[in-house]
TORKOL-629451 format. One record per residue: residue in one letter; x, y, z of N, C-alpha, C in turn. Coordinates in steps of 0.05 Angstrom, whole numbers, plus 5000, padded with zeros to 4 digits. Example, Ala and Ser with C-alpha at 12.3 -4.5 7.8 and 13.67 -1.06 7.14 Angstrom:
BEGIN
A526448865156524649105156526449345156/S525749555142527349795143525850015157/
This chain:
BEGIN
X501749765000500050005000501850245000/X501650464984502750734987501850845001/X504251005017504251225045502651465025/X501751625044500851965036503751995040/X503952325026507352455042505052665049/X507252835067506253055076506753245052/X503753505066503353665054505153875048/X507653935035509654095032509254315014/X509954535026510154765007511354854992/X513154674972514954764959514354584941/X516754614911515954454881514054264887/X512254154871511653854879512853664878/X513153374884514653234893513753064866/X517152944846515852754828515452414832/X514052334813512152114809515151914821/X514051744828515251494847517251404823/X515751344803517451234777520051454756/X520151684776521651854766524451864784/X523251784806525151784837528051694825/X527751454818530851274811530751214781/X531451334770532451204750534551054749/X535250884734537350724721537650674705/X539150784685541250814651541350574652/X539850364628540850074617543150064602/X544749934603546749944593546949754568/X548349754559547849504534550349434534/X550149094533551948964539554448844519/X552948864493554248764458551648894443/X552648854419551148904397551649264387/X551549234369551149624352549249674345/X546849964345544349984346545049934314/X542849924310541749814279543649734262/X544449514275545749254265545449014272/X544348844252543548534261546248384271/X545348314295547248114292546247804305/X548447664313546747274311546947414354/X548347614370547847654392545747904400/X543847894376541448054392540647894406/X538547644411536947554422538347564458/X541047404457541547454478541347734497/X542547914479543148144490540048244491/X536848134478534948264487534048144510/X535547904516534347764552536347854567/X538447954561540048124587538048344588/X537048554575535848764576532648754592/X531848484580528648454600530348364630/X531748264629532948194660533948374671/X535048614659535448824665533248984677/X530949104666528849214658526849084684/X526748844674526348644710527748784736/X529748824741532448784766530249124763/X529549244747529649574749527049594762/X524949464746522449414764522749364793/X523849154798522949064821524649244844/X527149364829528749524851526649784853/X525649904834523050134841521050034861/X520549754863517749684872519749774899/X522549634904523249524938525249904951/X525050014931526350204936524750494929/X522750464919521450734912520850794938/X518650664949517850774983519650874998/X522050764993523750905015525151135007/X525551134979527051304969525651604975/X522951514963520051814964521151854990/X520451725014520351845044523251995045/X524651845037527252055038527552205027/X526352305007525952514989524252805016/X523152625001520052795022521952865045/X523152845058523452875084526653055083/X527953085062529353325053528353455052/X526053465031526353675018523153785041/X523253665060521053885085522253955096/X525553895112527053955119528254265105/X528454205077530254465063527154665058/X525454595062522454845064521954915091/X522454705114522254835130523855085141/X527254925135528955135142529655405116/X527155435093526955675080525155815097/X523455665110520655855125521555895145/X523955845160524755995199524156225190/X523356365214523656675209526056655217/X526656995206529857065210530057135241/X532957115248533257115276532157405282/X531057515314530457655321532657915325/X532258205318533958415329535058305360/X536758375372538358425389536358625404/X534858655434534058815440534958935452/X533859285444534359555451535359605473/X538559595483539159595514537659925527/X536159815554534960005567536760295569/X535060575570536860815572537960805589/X539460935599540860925613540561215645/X539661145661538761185688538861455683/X537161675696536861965695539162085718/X541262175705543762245740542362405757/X541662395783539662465800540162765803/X539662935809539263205810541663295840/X543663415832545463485861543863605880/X544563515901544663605931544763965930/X543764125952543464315956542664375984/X543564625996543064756021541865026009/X539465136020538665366026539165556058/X538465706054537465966070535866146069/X533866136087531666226086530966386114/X528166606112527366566142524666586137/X524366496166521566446172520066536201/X517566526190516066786214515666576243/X516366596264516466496287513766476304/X513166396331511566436334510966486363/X510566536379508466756370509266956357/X512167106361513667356336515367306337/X516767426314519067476310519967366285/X522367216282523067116256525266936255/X526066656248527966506248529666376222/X532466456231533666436212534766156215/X533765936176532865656175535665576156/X537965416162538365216141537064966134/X536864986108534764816091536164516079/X536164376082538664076070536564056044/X537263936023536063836002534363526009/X535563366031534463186048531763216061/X531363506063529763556083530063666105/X532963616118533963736141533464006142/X532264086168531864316174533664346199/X534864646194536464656224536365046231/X534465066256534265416264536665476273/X537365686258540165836274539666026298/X538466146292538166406308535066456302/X533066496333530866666333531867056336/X530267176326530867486334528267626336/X527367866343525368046356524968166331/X523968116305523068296290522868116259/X521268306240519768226225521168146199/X520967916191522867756163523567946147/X521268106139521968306111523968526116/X524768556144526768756140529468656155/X530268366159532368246163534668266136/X537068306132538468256116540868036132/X542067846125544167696137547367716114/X548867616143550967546125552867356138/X554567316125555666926130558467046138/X559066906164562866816171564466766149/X567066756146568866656127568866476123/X568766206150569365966157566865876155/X564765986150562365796160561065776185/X562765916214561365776236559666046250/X559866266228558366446243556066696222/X554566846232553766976227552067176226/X551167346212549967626223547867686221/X545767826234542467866229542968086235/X541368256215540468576219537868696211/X536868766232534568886223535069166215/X534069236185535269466183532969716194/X531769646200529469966210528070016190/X528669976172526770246150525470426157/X526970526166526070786180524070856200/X522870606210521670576236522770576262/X525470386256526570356283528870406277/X530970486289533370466296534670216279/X536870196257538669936260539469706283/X538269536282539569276311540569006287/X542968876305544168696295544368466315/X545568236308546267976328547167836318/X549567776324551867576321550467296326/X551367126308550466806310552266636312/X552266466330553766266321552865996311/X553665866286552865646277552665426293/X554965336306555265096314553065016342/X554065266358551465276385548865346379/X547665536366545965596354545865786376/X547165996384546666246402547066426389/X545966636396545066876380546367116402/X548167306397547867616410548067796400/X546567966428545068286409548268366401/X548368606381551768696373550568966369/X551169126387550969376390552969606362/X552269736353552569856327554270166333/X555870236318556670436325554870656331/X555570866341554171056358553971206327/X555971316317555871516303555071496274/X553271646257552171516235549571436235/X549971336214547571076206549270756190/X549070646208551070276204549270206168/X549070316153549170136124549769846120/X552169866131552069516123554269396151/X553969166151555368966170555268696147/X558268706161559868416141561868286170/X563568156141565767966163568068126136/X571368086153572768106146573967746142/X576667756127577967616129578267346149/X578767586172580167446195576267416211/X575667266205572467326213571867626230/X572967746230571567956255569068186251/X568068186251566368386243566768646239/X565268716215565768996203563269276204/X563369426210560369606200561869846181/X560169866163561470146152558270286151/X559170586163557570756161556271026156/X554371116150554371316133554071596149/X554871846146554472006163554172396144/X551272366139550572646121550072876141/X549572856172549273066193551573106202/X551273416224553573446242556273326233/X556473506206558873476198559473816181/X561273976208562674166204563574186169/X561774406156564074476136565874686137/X568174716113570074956121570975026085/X572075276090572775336063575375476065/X576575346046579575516044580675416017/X582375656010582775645981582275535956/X579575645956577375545940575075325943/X576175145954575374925965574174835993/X571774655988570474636018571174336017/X570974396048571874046064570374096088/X570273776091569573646121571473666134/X571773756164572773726183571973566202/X573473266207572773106230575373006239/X575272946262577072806279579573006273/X579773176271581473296260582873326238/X581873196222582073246196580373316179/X582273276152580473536128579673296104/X576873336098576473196066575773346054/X576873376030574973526011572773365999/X570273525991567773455985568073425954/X567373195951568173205924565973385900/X566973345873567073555854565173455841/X562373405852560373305829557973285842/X555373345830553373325840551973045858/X549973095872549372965893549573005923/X549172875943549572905969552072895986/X553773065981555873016000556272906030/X558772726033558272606061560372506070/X560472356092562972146100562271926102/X563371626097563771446103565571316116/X564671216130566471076165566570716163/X569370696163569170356165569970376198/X568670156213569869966241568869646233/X571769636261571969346266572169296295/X569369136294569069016314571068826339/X572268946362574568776359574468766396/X574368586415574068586447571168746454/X569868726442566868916449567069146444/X569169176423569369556418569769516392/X569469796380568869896354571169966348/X573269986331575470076326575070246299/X575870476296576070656263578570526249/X577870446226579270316212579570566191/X577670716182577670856152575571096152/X575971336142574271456135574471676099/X572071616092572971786062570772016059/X570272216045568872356032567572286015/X564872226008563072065981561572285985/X559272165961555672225961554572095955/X552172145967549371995973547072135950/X544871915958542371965948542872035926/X543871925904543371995872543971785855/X543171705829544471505814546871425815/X547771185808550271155814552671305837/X551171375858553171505878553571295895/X556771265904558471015917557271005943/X556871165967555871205979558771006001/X556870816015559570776035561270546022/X560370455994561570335974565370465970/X564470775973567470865969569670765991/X568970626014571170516028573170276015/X575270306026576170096010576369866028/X575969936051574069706066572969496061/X570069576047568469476035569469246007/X570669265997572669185979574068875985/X573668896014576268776036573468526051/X571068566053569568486060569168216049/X567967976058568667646050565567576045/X564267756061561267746064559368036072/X557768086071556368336070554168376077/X551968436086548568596076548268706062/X550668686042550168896019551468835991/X552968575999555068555974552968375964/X553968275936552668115907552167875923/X549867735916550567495912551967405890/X553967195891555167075871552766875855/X551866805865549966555854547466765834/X546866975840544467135826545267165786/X544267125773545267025747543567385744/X545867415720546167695709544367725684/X542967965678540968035659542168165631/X541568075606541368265597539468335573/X538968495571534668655560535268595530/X532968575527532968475496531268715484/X532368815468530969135462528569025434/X526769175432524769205421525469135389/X524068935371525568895348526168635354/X528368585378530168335380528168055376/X530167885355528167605350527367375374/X528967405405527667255425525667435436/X525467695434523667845447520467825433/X520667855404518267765391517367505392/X518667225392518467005404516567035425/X518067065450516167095471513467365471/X514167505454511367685457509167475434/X510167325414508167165410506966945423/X508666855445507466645460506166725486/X507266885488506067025519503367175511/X501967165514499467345502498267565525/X499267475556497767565570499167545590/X501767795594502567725628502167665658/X499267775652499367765678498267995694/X499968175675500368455699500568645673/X500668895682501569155664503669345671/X505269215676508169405692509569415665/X509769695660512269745634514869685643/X515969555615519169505621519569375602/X521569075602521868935573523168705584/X522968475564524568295566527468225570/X528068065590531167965593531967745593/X534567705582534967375575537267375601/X537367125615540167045629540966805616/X543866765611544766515604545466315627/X544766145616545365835642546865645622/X547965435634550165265625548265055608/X544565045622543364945605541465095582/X541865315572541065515559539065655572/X538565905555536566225571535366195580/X535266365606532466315614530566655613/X528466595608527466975598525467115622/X525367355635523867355651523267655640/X521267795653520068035643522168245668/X522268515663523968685677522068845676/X521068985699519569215707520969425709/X521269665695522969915695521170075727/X523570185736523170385756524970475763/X525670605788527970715806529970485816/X528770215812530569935821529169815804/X530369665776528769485765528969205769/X526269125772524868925790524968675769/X525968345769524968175759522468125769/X520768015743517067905757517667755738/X515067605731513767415721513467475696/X512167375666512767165659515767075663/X516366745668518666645672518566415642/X520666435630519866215598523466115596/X522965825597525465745581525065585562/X527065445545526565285519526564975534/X524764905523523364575521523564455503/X524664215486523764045455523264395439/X524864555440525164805421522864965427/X521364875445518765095461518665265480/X518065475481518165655502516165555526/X516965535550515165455567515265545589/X514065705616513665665635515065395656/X516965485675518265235688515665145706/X515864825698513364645700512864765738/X509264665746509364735761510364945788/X511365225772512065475789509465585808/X506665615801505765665818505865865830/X507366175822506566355839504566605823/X503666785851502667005833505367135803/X502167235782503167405758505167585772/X503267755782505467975799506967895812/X508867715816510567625842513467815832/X515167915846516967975835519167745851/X521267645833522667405832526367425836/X526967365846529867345843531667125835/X532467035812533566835811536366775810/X537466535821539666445820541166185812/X543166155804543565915800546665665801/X546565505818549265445830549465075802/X551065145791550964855775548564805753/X547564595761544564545743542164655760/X542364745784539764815791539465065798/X536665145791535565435792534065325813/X533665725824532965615852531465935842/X529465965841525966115842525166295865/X526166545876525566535899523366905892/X520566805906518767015908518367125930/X517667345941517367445971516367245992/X514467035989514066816011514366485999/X516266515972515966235968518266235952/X518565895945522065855936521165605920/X521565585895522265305878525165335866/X525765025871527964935862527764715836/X529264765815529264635789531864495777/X532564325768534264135760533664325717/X536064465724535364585693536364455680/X537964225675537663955656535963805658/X534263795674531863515660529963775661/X529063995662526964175661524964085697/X525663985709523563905729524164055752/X521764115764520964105790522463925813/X524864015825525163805847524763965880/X524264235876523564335910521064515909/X519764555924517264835922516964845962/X517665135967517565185990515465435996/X514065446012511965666020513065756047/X510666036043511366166070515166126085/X515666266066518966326075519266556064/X521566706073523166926062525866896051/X526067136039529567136029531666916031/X530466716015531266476004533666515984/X535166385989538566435978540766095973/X540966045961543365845965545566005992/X545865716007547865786023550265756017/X551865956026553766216010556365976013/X557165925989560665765989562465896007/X564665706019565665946033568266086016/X569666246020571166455991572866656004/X574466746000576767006008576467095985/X578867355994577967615973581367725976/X581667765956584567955951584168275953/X584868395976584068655981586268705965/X585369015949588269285936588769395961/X590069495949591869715971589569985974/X588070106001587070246006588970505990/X586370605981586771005969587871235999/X588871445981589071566008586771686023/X585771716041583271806048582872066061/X584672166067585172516081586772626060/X585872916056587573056030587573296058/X589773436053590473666068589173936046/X588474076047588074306023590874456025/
């Protein structure tokens, strides 16, 4: 009985009687030529012809299956699919956003106001409580790190008061201010000790001689200098055994644009930390005038600030490109809101900011992160991945805490001119 073969998808498979052939050979004789050895040579050929039969009958079956069974073999292995891609090794991990310390303060309770280091952990640690209200605290930082200064400046309600801090204990004392003047600013020198330089536009004797007017103090003469504005003196001391020591005094002016004021010490110059000096970390502006192609950018995306304060656009550069914020023109021009940096080539709002339109903003930036700081609130941003990694409320004058840094003082100017 004949097998089925399997159903194969390739040539069809030929007839059983095609499988084996075998070439007869001929054993004598020349084709069409008689000779007396045909007969024989035509019973070698049926015996032949025989041996061929019966080897098809005993060998076809096996031969087909072996057939068949190649050639499913050589269709099957045309139909493998081709081996699979190599899969896509996973990206590679997001580098986590650096560590950071703030400084901030915060309203106490029942009053007053405390000055907070902030850990990026979470760690909270109070330095110093003091007797008065956040918004008119200015601070400033030791050389070393282990100390520093709170001042309430008055605004013109109260009197200047200050207090020495120390980091490590967390004790706070009052630091009584020079008598004479008005204390402008308190810093640290070098050698940590404390500094006040101060300003003094009253009860200050003028005199005139050969052509020229001067101040007379301590026995000496300044001349008033030669240009419009408020003439005055400025006074450096250093704090040094519970006493005030005169280190410097010069002739400046006050109250007008660009006037140095107690800036003209060269004191001040000499100073490691301040109430008054730059932050290093505050990233620098500059306005994009009317015309300019990032300024029309954002006036097409922005449709609606917010607010109506005249002024104009400013770009700051960061290590991860601009970031644009609006500039309010006045007597001090104010960063506010809209805040826009580039996204996938889009101008956007940094995700989740959250404050008022009107907020006016100060920003800074130490590495990859911007740090958002509005009169009672503070976000922190990882400006390589664009995200959100801090949002703080109800705080004040939020700052990266200050690296610590020396300063190469010049050689002080002369500061008494004789006429």
């Amino acid at each position: 009985m004949q097998r089925g073969l399997p159903d194969l998808k390739c040539e069809p498979t030929r007839k059983a009687s095609e499988e084996v052939q075998m070439t007869p050979v001929r054993l004598s004789g020349t084709p069409g030529v008689a000779s007396s050895e045909a007969q024989p040579s035509a019973m070698v050929e049926g015996r032949f012809f025989s041996l061929e039969r019966n080897m098809s009958l005993r060998l076809g079956p096996a031969v087909i299956l072996g057939s068949a069974l190649l050639l499913g073999s050589a269709c099957k292995k045309s139909e493998d699919p081709a081996p699979e891609a190599p899969a896509t090794p996973p990206p590679a991990p997001t580098e986590p956003a650096p560590g950071y310390t703030l400084s901030f303060l915060e309203a106490a309770s029942p009053s007053g106001c405390t000055w907070i280091r902030h850990e990026s952990s979470g760690t909270r640690k109070p330095l110093a409580t003091v007797d008065a209200v956040c918004e008119r605290l200015k601070l400033a930082w030791g050389p070393r790190g282990r100390q520093g200064l709170v001042v309430d400046r008055g605004n013109g309600e109260l009197p200047p008061r200050a207090w020495q801090v120390d980091f490590e204990s967390g004790q706070s004392t009052r630091l009584l201010l020079p008598e004479l003047g008005h204390t402008d600013t308190l810093g640290f020198d070098e050698a940590g000790h404390v500094v006040a330089l101060v300003s003094q536009l009253e009860d200050l004797p003028r005199k005139m001689e050969s052509g020229r007017e001067y101040f007379l103090f301590d026995g000496k003469r300044f001349l008033l200098p030669e240009a419009e504005g408020s003439p005055g003196l400025a006074h450096a001391y250093r704090h040094e055994a519970g006493q005030w020591k005169h280190l410097e005094t010069v002739a400046t002016l006050y109250e007008m644009d660009g006037a140095l004021g107690t800036e003209a010490l060269a004191t001040a110059s000499r100073l490691t930390s301040s109430t008054f000096s730059q932050d290093a970390d505050r990233l620098s502006e500059s306005e994009l005038e009317e015309g300019n192609e990032d300024a029309a950018r954002l006036d097409a995306v922005v449709k609606d600030r917010g607010h109506t304060a005249y002024g104009m656009w400013v770009s700051m550069e960061t290590h991860q490109g601009p970031l644009y914020a609006w500039e309010a023109a006045g007597e001090l021009p104010t960063l506010m809101l809209p805040l826009r940096w580039e996204v996938n080539d889009r101008l956007v709002e940094p995700e989740q900011l959250a404050l008022a339109p009107t907020s006016a903003v100060a920003l800074r930036m130490r590495g990859r992160l911007l740090l958002v700081s509005a009169e009672q609130a503070a976000r922190v941003y990882d400006a390589k991945t664009k995200k959100r990694i801090a949002a703080l409320e109800n705080i004040h004058g939020t700052r990266f805490w200050p690296q610590q840094r020396t300063v190469t003082a010049s050689a002080p100017a002369s500061t008494v001119t004789e006429p």
